[in-house]
N, C-alpha and C positions, 0 to 999 in steps of 0.2 A: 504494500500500500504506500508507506509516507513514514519520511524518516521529521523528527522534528528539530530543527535546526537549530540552536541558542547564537547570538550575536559573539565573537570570539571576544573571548576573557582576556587574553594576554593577545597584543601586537605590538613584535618588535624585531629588528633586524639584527642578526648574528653572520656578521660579513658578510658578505654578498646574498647571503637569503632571509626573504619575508617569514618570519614564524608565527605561528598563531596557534591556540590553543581552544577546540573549540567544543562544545556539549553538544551531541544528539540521544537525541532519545527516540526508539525504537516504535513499532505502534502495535496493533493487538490482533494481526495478521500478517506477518511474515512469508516476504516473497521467496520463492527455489530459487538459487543463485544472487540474491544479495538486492540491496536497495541503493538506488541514484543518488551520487552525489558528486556537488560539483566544485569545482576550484572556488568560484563565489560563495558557494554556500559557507567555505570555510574563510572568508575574509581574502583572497589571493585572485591573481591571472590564472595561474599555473604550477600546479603540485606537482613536486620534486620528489618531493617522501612525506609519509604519516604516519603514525605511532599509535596506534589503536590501542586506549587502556578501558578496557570493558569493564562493566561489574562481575563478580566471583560467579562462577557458574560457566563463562563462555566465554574465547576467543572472538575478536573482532578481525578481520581484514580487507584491506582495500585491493578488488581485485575487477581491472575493467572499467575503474569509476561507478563499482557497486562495494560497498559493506557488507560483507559476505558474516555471516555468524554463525558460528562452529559448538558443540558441546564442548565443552572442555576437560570432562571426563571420557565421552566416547570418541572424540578430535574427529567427529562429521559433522555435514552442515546440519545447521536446525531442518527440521522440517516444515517446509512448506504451509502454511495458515497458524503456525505456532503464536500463542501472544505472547510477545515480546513487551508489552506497554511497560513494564517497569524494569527493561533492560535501557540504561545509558553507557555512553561510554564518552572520553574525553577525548581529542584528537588534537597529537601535538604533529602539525604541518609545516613542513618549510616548503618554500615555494618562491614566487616573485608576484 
């Protein structure tokens, strides 16, 4: 469905890249292969690298420009319609 975006918390430049630091929060259907997100959504032109720190229970990762989310004990993706509503995670971005 729809990832929810928070306005980044931290911007600031660490030589030559933009970093930000940003909140999403999950929603309460979970799409197969991961949800859209975009260089704007995270304060940037262009994402270099991101740091997916999830809450306890699952892996987050950026693959495709989708947030892919993983079990963390059985390391597969969630399944498909799972509600995710009370899964965040922070997302530390460099980029320009």
């Amino acid at each position: 469905m729809a990832l929810t975006v928070a306005a980044p918390s931290l911007v600031t430049v660490l030589g030559n890249q933009r970093v930000t630091i940003t909140q999403v929060t999950f929603d309460n259907s979970y799409v197969t292969d991961g949800l859209a997100i975009t260089a704007a959504d995270v304060g940037l032109n262009f994402i270099n690298a991101m740091v997916p720190f999830a809450s306890s229970g699952y892996n987050v990762t950026l693959i495709g420009g989708k947030l892919v989310v993983y079990d963390h004990i059985l390391g597969v993706e969630v399944v498909g319609t799972t509600d995710l509503a009370t899964l965040t995670a922070d997302l530390l971005c460099f980029g320009s």
